[in-house]
C-alpha positions as a printed Julia matrix, in Angstrom:
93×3 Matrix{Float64}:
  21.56    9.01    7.22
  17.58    9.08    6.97
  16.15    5.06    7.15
  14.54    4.28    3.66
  10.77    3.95    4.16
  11.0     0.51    2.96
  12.38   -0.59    6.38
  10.08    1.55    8.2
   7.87    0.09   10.45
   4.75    2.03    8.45
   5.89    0.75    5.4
   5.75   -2.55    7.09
   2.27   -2.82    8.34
   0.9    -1.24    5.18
   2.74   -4.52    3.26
   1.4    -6.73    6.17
  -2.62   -5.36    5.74
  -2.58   -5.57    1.87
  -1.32   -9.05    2.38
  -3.86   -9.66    4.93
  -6.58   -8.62    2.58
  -4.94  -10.68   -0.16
  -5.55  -13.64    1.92
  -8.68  -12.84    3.55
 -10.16  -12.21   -0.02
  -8.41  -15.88   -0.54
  -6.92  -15.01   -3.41
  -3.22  -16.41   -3.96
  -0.34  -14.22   -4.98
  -0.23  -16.09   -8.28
  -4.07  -15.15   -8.73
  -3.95  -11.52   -7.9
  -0.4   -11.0    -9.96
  -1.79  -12.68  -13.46
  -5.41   -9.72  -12.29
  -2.45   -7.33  -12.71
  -0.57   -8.51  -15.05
   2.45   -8.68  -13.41
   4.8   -11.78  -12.33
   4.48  -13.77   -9.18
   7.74  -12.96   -7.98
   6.79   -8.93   -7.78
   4.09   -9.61   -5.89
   5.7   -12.03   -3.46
   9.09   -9.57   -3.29
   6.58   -6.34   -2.33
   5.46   -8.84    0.41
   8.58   -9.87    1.76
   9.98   -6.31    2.02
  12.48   -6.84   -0.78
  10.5    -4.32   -3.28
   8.68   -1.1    -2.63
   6.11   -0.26   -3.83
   5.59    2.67   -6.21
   2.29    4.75   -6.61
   0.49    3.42   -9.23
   1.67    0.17   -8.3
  -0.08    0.52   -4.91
  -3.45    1.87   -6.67
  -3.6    -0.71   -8.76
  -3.28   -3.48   -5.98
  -5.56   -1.99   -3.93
  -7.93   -2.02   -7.01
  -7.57   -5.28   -7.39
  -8.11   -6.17   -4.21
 -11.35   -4.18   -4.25
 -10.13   -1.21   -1.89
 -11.28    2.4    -3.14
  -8.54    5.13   -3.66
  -9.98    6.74    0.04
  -9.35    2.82    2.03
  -5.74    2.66    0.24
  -5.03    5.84    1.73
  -6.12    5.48    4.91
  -4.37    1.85    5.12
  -1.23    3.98    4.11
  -1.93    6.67    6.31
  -4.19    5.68    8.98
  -4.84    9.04   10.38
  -5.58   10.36    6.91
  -9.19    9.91    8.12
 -11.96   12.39    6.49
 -12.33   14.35    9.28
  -8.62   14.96    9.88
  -6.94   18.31    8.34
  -3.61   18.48    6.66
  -1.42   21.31    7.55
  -2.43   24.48    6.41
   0.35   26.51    5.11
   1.09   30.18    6.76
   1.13   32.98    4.67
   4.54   34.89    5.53
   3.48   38.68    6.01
């Protein structure tokens, strides 16, 4: 049975940076959860590992902790640099 990316160690260090740039931009999580409208106790479950993140949930964090769509992604992804190419897809003859 496949490990849920929740418990993957990617999944971890993404949770770790975004709450490294919480606190860096020393904002608390009670701060940056009323910016997004949502409850504390999201915020502070997402960075505990409890909750996962969905996609718009992660774009709008990252918005509001002043990351563009392009640093989100590469904090998700960090080879997804602009100079690195995705898989191109072979045509079957």
């Amino acid at each position: 049975m496949a490990t849920k990316t929740i418990y993957s160690t990617a999944y971890r260090r993404l949770v770790t940076q975004l709450r490294e740039t919480r606190e860096a931009a020393g904002l608390s999580q009670s701060a940056l959860a009323a910016t997004l409208g949502w409850p504390q106790q999201r915020l502070s479950a997402i960075e505990a590992g409890a909750r996962r993140l969905d996609v718009m949930e992660f774009l709008h964090l990252t918005g509001a902790l002043g990351l563009s769509p392009e640093v989100a992604i590469q904090l998700a992804v960090p080879k997804a640099g602009p100079t690195t190419r995705s898989r191109q897809v072979r045509k079957r003859g």
